[in-house]
C-alpha positions as CSV (number, residue, x, y, z in Angstrom):
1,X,31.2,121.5,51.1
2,X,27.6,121.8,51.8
3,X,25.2,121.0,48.9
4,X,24.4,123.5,45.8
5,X,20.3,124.8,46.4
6,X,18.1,125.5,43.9
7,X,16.4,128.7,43.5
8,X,13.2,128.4,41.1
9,X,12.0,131.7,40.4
10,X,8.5,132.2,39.3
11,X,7.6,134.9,36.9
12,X,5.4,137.5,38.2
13,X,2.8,136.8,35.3
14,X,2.7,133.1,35.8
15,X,2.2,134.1,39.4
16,X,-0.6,136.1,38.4
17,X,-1.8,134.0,35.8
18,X,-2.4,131.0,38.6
19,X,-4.0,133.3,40.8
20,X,-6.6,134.4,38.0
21,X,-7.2,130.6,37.1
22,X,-7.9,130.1,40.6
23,X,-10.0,132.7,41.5
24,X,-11.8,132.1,37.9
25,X,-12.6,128.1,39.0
26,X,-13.8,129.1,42.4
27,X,-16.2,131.2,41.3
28,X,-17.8,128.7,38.4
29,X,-17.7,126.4,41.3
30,X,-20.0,128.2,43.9
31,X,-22.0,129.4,40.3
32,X,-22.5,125.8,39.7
33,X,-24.0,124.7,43.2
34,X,-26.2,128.1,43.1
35,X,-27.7,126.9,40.2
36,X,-28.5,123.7,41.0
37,X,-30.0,124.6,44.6
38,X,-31.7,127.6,43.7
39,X,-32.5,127.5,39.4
40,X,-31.0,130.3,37.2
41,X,-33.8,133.2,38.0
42,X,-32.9,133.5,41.9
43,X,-29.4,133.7,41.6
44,X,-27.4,136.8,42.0
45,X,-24.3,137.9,41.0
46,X,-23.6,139.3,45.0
47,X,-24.5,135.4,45.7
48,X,-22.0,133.7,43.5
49,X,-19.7,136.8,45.4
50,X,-20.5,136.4,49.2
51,X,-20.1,132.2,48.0
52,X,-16.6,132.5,46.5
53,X,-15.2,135.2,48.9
54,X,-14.8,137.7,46.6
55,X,-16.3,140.9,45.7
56,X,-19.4,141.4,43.6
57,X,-17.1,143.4,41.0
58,X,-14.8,141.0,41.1
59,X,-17.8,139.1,39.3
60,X,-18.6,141.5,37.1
61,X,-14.9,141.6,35.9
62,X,-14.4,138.7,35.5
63,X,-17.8,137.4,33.5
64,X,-19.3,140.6,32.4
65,X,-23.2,139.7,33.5
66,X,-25.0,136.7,35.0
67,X,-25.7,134.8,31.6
68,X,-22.1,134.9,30.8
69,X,-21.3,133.4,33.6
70,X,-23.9,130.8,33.8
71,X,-22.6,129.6,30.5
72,X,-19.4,129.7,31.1
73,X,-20.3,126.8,33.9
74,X,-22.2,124.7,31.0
75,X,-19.0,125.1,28.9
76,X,-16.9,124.1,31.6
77,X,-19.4,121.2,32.8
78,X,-19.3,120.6,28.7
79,X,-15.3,119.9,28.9
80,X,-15.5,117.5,31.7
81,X,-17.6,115.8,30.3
82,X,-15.5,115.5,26.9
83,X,-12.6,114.7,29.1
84,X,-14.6,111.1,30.1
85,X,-15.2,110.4,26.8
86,X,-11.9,110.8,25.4
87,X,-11.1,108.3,28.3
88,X,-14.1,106.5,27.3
89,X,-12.7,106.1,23.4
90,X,-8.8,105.4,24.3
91,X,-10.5,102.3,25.7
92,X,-11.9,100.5,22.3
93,X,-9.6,99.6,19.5
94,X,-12.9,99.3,17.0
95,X,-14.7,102.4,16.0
96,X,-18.0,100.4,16.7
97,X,-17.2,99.7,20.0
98,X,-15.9,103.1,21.1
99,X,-18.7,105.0,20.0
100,X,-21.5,102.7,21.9
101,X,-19.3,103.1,25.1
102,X,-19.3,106.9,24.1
103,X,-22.5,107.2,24.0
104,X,-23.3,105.1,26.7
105,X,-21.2,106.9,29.2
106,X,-22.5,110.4,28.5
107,X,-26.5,109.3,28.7
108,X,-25.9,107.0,31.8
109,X,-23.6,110.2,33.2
110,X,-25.7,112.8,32.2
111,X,-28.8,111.0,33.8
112,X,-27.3,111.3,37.4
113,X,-25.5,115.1,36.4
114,X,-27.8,117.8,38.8
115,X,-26.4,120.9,36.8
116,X,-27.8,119.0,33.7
117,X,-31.3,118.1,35.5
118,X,-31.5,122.3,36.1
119,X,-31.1,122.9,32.8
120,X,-33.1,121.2,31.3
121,X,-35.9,120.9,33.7
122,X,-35.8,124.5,33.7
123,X,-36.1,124.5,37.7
124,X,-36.6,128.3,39.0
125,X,-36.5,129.5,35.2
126,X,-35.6,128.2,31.6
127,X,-33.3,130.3,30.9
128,X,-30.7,128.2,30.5
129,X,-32.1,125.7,28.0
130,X,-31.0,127.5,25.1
131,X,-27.7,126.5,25.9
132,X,-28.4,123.2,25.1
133,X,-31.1,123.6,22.4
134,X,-31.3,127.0,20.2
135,X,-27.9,128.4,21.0
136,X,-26.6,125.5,21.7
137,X,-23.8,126.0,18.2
138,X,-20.5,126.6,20.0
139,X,-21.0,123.6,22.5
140,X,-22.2,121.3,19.9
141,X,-19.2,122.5,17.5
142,X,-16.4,122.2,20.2
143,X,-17.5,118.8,21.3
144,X,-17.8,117.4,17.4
145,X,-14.5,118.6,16.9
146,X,-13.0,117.5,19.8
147,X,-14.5,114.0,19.4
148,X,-13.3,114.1,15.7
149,X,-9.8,114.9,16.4
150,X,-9.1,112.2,18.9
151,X,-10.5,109.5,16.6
152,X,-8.8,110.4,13.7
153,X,-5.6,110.3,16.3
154,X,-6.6,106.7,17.3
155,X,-8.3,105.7,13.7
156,X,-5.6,108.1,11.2
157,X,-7.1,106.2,8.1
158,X,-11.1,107.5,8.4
159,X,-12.0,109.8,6.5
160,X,-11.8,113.3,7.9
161,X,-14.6,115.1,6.1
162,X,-17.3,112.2,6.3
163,X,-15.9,111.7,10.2
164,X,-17.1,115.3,11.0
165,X,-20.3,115.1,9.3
166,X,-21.0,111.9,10.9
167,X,-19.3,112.9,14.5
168,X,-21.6,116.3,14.3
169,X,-24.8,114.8,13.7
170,X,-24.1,111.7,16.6
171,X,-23.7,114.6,19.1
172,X,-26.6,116.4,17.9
173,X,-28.8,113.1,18.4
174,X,-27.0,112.1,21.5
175,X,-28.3,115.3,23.3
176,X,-31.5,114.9,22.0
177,X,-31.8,112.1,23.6
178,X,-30.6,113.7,26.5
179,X,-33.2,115.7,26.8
180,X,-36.0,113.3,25.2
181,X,-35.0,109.5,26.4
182,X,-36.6,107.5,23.7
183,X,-34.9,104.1,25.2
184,X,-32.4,102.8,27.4
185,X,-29.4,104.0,27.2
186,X,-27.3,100.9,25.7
187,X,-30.1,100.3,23.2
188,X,-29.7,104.2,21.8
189,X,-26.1,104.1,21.7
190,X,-26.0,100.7,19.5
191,X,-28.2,102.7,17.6
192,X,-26.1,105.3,17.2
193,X,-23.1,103.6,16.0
194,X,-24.6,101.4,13.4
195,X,-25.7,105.0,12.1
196,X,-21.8,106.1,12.5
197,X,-20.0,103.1,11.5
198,X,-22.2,102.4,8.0
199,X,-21.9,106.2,7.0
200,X,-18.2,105.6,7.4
201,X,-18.0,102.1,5.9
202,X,-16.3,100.6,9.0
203,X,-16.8,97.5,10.6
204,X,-20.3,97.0,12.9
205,X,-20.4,94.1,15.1
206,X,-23.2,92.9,16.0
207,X,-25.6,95.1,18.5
208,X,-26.2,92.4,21.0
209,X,-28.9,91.2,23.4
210,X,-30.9,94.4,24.5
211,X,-29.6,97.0,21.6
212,X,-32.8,96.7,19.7
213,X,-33.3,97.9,16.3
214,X,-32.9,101.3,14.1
215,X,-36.6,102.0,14.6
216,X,-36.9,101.5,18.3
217,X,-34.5,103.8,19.0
């Protein structure tokens, strides 16, 4: 009796749906090396096109115009990094602890990160810097929340309004120091969660050799 196959049958619209994630990923791909080779003011639609294989309408479709598309690459470069720091946190059972490596990680990463260099250096054209400073709103917002949610999932007895008030204003100084350094990194991210754990009333151990004090940081 010969064995029984199974058939999987795809659905034409997750067929389609795949297809449009994948051709969506290669282009923020070849939009994110154009970027960083060439700055935001030399890049053309018909390059991020002729980079991906696809059309220059298929572009257009897809993003609408060449500012919508160079943010969607900082939102997506935003999630990725999100991703390491939720990684990052699941790795500290003290809120202290968690939000130094946090903060940590995402100065030391950011420090070696080329699409973050271009856009804040401003290489062949500012244009993009607004995304991290004066319209910066919907990435700051999605990565306070998101940071917010997972430590209330790991710490359910904070406090959720203080935790967001807190968790907003650590990002906000995190990328300021992004784009200022004022100290090493280790030093700014004790700094950081002394700030976070007394607003909350958690624990604080001590900062350590090297983490300096409130006003050096």
């Amino acid at each position: 009796m010969r064995p029984r196959r199974t058939i999987v049958i795809r659905r034409h619209d997750d067929i389609m749906g795949t297809a449009v994630r994948s051709v969506r990923e290669s282009l923020l791909d070849a939009a994110a090396d154009l970027l960083v080779e060439r700055g935001y003011r030399t890049v053309r639609m018909q390059d991020v096109a002729a980079a991906a294989g696809v059309s220059r309408q298929t572009v257009y479709n897809e993003f609408g115009d060449k500012w919508s598309l160079a943010k969607a690459v900082v939102i997506r470069h935003n999630e990725r990094y999100l991703d390491g720091i939720d990684a990052v946190l699941s790795d500290h059972d003290d809120l202290y602890s968690a939000v130094v490596a946090a903060v940590t990680y995402t100065l030391e990463t950011s420090a070696d990160d080329r699409l973050m260099k271009a856009v804040l250096t401003g290489e062949g054209g500012d244009e993009l810097l607004p995304l991290l400073t004066t319209r910066a709103e919907p990435l700051l917002f999605a990565a306070s929340d998101r940071i917010a949610e997972h430590a209330l999932r790991h710490w359910p007895d904070l406090d959720r309004a203080a935790l967001t008030e807190i968790t907003g204003a650590a990002v906000r100084l995190t990328t300021s120091h992004i784009m200022l350094p004022s100290g090493p990194p280790e030093q700014v991210a004790h700094f950081i969660a002394r700030i976070v754990t007394r607003y909350m009333g958690a624990p604080a151990q001590p900062p350590g050799p090297g983490a300096g004090s409130p006003d050096t940081a």
